[in-house]
LUMVEXPA-707011 format. One record per atom (N, C-alpha, C, O): atom name; x, y, z. Coordinates in Angstrom, 3 decimals, always signed. Atoms other than C-alpha are relative to their C-alpha. Example, Ala and Ser with C-alpha at 12.3 -4.5 7.8 and 13.67 -1.06 7.14 Angstrom:
// residues 2
+----+----------+----------+----------+
: at :       px :       py :       pz :
+----+----------+----------+----------+
:  N :   +0.890 :   -1.190 :   +0.000 :
: CA :  +12.300 :   -4.500 :   +7.800 :
:  C :   +0.900 :   +1.200 :   +0.000 :
:  O :   +1.936 :   +1.181 :   +0.665 :
:  N :   -0.820 :   -1.190 :   -0.060 :
: CA :  +13.670 :   -1.060 :   +7.140 :
:  C :   -0.770 :   +1.090 :   +0.730 :
:  O :   -0.261 :   +2.198 :   +0.899 :
+----+----------+----------+----------+
//
This chain:
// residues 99
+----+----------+----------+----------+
: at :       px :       py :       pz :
+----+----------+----------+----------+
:  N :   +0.841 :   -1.174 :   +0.000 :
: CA :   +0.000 :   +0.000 :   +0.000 :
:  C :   +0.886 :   +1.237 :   +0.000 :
:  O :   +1.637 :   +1.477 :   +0.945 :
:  N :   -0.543 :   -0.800 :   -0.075 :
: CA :   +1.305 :   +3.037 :   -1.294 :
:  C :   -0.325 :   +1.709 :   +1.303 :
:  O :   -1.358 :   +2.129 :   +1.823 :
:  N :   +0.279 :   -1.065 :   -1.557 :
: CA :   +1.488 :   +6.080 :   +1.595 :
:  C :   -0.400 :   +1.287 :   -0.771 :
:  O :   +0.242 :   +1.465 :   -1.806 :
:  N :   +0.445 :   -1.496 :   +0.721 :
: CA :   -0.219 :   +9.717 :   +0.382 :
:  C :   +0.633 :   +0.990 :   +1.180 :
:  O :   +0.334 :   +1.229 :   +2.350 :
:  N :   -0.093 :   -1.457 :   -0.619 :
: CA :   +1.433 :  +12.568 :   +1.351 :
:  C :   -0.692 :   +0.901 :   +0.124 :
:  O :   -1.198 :   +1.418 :   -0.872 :
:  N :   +0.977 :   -1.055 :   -0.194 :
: CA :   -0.518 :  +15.076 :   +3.146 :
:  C :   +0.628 :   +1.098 :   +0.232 :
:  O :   +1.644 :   +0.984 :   +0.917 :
:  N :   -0.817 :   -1.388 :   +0.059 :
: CA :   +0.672 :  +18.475 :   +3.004 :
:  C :   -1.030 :   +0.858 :   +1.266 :
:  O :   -2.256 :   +0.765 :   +1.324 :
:  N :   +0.568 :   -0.212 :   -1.186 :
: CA :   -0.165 :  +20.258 :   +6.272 :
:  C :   -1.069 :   +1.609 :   -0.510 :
:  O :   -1.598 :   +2.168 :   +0.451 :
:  N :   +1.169 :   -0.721 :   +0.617 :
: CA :   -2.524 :  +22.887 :   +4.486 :
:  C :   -1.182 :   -0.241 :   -0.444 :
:  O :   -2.140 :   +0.491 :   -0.690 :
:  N :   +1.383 :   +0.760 :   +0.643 :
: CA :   -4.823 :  +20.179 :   +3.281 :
:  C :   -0.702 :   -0.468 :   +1.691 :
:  O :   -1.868 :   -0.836 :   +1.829 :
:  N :   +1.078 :   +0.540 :   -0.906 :
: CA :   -5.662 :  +19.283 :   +6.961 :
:  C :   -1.178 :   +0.918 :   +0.722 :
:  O :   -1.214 :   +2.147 :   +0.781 :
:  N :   +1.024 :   -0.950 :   -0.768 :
: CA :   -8.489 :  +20.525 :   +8.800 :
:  C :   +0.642 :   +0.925 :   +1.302 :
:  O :   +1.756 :   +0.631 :   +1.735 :
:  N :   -0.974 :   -0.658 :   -1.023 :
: CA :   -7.558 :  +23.102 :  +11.643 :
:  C :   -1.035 :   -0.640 :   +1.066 :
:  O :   -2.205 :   -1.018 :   +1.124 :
:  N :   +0.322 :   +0.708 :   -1.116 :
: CA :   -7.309 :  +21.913 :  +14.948 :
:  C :   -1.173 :   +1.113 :   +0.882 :
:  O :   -1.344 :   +2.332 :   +0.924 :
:  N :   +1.293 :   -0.493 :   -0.766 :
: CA :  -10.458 :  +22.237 :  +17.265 :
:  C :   +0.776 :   +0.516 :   +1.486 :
:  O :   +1.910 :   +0.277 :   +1.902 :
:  N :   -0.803 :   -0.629 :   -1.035 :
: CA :  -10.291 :  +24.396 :  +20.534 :
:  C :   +0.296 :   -1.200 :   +1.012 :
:  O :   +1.100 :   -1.030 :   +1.929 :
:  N :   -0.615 :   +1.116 :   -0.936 :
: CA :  -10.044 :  +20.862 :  +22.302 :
:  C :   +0.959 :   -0.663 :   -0.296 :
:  O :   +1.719 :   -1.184 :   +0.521 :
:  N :   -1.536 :   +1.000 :   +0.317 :
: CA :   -7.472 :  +19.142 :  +20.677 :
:  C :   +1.291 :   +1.159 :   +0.104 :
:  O :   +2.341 :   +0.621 :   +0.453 :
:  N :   -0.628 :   -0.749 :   -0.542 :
: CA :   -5.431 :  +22.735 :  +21.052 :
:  C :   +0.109 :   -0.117 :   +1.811 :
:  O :   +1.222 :   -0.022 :   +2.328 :
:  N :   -0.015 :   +0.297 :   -1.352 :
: CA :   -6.204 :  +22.171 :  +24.841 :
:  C :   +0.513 :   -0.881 :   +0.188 :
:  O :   +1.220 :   -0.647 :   +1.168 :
:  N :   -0.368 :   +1.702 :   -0.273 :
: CA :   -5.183 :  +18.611 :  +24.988 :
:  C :   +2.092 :   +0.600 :   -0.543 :
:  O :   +3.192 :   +0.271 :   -0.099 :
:  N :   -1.792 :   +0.061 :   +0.479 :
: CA :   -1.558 :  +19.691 :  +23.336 :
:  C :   +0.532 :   +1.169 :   +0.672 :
:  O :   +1.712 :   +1.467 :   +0.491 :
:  N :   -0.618 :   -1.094 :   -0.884 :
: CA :   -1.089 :  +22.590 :  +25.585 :
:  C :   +0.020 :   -0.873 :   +1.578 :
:  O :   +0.826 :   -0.702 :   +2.493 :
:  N :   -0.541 :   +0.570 :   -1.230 :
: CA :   -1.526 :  +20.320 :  +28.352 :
:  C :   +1.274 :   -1.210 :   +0.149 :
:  O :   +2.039 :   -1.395 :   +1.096 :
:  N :   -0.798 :   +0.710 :   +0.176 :
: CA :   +0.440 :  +17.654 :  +26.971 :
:  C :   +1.523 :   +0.998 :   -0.234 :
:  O :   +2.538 :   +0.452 :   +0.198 :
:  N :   -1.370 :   -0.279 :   +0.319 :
: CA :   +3.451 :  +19.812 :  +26.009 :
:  C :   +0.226 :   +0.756 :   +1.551 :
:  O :   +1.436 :   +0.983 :   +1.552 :
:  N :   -0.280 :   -0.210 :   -1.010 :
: CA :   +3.295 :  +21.371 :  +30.127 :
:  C :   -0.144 :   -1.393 :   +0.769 :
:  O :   -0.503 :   -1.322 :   +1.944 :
:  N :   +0.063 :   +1.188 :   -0.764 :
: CA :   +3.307 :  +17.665 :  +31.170 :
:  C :   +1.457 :   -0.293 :   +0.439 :
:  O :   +2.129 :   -0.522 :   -0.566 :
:  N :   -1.376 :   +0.071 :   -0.830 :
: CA :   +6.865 :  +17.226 :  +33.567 :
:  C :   +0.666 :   -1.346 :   -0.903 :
:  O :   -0.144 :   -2.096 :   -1.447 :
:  N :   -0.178 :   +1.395 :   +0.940 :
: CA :   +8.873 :  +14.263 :  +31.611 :
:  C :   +0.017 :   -1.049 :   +0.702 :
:  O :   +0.147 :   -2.125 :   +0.117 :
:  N :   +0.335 :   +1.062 :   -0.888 :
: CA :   +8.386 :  +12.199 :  +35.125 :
:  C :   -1.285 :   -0.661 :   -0.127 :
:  O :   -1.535 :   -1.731 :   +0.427 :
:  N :   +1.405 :   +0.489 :   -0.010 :
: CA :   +4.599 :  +11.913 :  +34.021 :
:  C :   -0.110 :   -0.679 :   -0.966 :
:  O :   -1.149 :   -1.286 :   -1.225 :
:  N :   +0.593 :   +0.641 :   +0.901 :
: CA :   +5.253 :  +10.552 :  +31.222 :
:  C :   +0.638 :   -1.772 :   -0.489 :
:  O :   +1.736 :   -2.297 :   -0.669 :
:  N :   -0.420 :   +1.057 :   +0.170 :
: CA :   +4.619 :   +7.237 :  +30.499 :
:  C :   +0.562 :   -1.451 :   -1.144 :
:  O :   -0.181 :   -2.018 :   -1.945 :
:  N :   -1.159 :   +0.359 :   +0.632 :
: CA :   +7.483 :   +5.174 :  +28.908 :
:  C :   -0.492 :   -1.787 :   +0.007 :
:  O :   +0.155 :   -2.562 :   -0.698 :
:  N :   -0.028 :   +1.206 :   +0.067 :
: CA :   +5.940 :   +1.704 :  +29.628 :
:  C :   -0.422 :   -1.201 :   -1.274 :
:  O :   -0.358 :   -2.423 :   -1.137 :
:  N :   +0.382 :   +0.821 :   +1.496 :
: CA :   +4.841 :   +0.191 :  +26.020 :
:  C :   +0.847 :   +0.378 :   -0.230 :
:  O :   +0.371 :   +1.334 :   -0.843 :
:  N :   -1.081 :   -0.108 :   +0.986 :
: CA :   +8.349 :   +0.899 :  +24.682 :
:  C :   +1.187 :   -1.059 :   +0.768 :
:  O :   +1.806 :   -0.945 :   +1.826 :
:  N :   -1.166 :   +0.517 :   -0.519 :
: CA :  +10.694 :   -1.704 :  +24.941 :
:  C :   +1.194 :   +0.924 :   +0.819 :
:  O :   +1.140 :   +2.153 :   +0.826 :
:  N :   -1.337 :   -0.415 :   -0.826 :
: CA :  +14.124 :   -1.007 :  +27.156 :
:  C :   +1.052 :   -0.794 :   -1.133 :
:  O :   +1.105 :   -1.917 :   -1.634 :
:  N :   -0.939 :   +0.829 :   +1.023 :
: CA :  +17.001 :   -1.215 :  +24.899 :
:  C :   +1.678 :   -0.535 :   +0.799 :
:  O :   +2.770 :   -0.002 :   +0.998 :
:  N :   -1.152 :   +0.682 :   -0.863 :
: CA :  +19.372 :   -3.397 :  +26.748 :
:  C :   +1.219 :   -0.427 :   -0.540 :
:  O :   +1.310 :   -0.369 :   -1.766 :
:  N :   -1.086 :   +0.304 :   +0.781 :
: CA :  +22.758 :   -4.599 :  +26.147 :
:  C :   -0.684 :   -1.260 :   -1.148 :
:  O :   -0.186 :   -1.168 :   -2.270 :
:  N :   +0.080 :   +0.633 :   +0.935 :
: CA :  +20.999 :   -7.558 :  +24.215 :
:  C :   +0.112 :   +0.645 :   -1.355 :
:  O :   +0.958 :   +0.466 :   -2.232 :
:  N :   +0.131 :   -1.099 :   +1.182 :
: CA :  +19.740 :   -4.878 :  +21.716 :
:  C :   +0.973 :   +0.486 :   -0.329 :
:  O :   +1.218 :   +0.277 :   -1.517 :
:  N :   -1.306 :   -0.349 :   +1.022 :
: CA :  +22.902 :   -3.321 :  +21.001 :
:  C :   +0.893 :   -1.031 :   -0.428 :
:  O :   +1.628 :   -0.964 :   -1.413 :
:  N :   -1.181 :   +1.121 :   +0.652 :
: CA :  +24.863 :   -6.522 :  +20.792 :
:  C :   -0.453 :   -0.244 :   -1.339 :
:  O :   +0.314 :   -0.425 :   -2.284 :
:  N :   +0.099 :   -0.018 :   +1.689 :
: CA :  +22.809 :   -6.751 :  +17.677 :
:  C :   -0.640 :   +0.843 :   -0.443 :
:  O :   -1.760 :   +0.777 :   -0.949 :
:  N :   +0.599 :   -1.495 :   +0.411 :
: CA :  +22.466 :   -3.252 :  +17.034 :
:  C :   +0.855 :   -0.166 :   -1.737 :
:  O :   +1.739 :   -1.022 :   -1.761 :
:  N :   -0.865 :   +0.088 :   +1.403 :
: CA :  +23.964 :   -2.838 :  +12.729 :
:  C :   +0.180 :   +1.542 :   +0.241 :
:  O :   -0.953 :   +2.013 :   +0.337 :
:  N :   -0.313 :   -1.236 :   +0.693 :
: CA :  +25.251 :   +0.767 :  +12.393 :
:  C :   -0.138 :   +0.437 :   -1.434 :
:  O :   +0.794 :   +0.152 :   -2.186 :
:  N :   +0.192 :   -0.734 :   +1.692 :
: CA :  +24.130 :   +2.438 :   +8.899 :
:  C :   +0.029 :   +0.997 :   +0.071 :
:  O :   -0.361 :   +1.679 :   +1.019 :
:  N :   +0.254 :   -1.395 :   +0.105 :
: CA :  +24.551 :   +5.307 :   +7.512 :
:  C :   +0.381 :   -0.187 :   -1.798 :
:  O :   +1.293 :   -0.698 :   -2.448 :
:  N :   +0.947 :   -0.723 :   +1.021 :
: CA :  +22.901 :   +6.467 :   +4.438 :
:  C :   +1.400 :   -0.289 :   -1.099 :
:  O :   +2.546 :   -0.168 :   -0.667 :
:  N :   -1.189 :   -0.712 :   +0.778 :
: CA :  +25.222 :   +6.515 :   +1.175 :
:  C :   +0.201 :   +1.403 :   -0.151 :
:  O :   -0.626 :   +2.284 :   +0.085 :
:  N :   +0.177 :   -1.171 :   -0.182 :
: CA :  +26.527 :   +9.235 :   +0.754 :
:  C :   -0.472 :   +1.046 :   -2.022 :
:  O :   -0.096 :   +0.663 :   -3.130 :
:  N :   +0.907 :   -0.778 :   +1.274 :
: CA :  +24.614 :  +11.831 :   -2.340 :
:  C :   +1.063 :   +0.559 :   -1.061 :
:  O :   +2.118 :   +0.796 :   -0.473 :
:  N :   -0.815 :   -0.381 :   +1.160 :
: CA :  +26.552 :  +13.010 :   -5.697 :
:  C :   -1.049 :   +1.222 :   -0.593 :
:  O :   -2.228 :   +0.949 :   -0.820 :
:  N :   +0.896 :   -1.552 :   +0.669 :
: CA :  +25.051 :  +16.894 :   -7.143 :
:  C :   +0.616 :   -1.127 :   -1.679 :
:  O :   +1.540 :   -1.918 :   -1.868 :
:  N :   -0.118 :   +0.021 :   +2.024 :
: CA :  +24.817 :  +16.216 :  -11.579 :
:  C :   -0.995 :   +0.270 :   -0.203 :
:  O :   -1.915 :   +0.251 :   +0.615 :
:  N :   +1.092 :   -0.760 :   +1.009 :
: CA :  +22.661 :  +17.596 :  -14.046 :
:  C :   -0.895 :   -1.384 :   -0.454 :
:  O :   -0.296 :   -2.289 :   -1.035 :
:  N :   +0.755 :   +1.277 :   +0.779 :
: CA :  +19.950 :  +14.843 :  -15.068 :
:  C :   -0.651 :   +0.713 :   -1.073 :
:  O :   -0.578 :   +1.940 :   -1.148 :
:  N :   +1.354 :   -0.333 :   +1.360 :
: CA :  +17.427 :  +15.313 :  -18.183 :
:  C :   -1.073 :   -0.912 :   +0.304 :
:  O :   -0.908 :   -2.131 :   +0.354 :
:  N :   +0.998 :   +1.086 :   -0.415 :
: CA :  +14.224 :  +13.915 :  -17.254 :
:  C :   -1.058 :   +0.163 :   -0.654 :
:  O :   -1.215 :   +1.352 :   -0.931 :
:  N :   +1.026 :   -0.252 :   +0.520 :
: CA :  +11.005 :  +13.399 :  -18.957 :
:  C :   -1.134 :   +0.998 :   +1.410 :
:  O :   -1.336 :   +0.803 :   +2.608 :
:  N :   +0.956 :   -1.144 :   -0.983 :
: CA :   +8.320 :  +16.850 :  -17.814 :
:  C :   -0.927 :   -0.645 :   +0.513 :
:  O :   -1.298 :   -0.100 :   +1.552 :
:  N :   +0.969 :   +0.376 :   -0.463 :
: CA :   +5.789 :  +14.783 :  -17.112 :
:  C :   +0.183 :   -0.842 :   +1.438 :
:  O :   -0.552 :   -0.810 :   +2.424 :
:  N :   -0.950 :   +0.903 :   -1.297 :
: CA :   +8.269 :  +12.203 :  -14.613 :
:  C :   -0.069 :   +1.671 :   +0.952 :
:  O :   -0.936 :   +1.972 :   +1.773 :
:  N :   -0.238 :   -1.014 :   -1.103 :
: CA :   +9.325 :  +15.537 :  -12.883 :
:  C :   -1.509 :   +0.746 :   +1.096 :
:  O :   -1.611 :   +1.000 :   +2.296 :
:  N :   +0.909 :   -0.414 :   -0.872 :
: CA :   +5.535 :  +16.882 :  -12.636 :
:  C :   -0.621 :   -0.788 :   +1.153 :
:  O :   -1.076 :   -0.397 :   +2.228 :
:  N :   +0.934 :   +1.023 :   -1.150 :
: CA :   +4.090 :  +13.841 :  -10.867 :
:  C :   +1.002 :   +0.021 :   +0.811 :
:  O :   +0.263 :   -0.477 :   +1.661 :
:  N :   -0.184 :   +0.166 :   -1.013 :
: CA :   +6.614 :  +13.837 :   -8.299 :
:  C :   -0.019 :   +1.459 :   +1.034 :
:  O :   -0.092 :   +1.606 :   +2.254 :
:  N :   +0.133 :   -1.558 :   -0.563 :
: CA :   +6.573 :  +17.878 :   -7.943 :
:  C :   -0.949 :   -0.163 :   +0.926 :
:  O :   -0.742 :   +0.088 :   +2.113 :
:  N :   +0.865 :   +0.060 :   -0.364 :
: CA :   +2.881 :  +16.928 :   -7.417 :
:  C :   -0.537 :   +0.174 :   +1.583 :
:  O :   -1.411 :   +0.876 :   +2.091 :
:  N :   -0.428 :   +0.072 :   -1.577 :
: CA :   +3.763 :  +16.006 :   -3.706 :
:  C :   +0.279 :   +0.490 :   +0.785 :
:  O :   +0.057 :   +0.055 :   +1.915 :
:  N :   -0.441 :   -1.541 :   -0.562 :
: CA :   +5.193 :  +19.344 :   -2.618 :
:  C :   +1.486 :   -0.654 :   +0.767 :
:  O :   +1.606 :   -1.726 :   +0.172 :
:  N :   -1.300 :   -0.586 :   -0.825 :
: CA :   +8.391 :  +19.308 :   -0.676 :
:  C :   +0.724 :   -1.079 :   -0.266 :
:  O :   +0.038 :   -2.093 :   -0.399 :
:  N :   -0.715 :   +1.077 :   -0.083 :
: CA :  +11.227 :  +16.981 :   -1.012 :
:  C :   -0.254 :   -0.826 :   -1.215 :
:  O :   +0.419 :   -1.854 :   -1.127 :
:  N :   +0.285 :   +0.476 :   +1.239 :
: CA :  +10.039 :  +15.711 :   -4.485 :
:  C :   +1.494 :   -1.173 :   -0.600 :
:  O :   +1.632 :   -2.361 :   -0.894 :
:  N :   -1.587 :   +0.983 :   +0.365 :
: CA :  +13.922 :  +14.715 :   -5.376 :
:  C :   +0.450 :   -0.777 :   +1.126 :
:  O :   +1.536 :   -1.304 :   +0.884 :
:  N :   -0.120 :   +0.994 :   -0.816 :
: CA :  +14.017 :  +12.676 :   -2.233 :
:  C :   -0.114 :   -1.179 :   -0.299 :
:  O :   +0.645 :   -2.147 :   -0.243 :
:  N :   +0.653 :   +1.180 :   +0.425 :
: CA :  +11.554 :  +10.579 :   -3.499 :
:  C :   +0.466 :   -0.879 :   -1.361 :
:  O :   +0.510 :   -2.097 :   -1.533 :
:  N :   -0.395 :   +0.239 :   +0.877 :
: CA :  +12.739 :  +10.567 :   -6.621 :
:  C :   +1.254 :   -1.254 :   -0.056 :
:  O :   +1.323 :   -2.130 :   -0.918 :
:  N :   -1.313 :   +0.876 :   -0.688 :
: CA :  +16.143 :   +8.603 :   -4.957 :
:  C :   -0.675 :   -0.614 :   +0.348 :
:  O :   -0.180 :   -1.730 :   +0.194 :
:  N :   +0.271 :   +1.306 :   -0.864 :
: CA :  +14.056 :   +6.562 :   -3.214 :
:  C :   -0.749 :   -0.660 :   -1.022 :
:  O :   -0.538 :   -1.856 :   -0.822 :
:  N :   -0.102 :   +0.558 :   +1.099 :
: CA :  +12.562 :   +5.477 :   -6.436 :
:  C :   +0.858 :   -0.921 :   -0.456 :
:  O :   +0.780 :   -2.149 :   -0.428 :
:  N :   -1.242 :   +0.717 :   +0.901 :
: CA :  +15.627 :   +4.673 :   -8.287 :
:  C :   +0.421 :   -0.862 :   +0.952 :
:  O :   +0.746 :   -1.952 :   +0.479 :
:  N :   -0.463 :   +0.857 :   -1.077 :
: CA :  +16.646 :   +3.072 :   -4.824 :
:  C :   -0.165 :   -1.226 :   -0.304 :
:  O :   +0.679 :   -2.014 :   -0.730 :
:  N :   +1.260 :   +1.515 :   +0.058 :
: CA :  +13.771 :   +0.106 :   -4.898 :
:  C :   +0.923 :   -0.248 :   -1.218 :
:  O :   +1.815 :   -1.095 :   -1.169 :
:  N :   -0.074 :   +1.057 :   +1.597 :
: CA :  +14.524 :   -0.418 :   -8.838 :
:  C :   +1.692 :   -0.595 :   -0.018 :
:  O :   +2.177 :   -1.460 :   -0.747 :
:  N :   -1.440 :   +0.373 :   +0.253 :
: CA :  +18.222 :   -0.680 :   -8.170 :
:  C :   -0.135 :   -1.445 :   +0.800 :
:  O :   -0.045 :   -2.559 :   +0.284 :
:  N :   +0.084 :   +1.047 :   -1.115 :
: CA :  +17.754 :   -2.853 :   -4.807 :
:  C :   -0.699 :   -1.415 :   -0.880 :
:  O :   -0.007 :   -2.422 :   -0.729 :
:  N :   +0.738 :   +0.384 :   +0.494 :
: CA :  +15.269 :   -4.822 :   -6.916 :
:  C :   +0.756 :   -0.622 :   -1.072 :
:  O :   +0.485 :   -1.819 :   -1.164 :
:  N :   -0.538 :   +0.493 :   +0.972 :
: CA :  +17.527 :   -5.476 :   -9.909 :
:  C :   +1.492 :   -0.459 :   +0.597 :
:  O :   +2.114 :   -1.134 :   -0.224 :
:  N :   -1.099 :   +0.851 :   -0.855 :
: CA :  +20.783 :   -6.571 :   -7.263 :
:  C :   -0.749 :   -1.662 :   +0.404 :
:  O :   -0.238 :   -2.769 :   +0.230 :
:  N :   +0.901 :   +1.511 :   -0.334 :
: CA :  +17.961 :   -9.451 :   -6.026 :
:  C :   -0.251 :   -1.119 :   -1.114 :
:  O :   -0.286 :   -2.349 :   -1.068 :
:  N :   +0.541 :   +1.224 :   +1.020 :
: CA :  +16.952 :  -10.504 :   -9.560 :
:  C :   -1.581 :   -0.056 :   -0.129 :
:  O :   -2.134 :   -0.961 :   -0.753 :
:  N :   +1.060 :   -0.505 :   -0.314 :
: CA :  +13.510 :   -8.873 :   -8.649 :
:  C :   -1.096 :   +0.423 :   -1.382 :
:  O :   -2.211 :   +0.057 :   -1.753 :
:  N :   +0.432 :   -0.378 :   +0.853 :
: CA :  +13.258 :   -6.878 :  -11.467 :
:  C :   +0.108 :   -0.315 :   -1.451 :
:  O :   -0.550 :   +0.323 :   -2.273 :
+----+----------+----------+----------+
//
């Protein structure tokens, strides 16, 4: 299932109770708050923690079909993110034998 980006202009504005509810929540002490549905990350967890980090990005000039560029414009912010994370899948995808 693909995910829709919502652009924070398309949502409805918040009601005067859910403004109340986040003014009390953001004066809540960090002793009140409760931490118990989140695992504890113990030495097990780091013994098989993996360290990643991201490749790292290359600037070049592409040529792309206008219509490729509008549909991801479509999305508003970060458009060439996605765009990488695109090409990502099809690469990942054609290392497997996927594609």
């Amino acid at each position: 299932m693909a995910l829709k980006r919502v652009k924070l202009e398309d949502l409805p504005p918040l009601t005067d109770a859910q403004r109340a509810r986040i003014r009390e929540i953001a004066a809540m002490p960090d002793e009140d708050i409760d931490y118990s549905d989140i695992p504890e990350l113990d030495e097990a967890w780091f013994a098989k923690a993996v360290l990643w980090t991201p490749p790292s990005k290359k600037q070049l000039t592409l040529r792309l079909d206008e219509d490729i560029i509008a549909f991801f414009k479509e999305s508003g912010k970060g458009y060439q993110t996605r765009m990488n994370a695109a090409l990502r899948a099809y690469v990942d995808a054609m290392k497997k034998g996927e594609a």
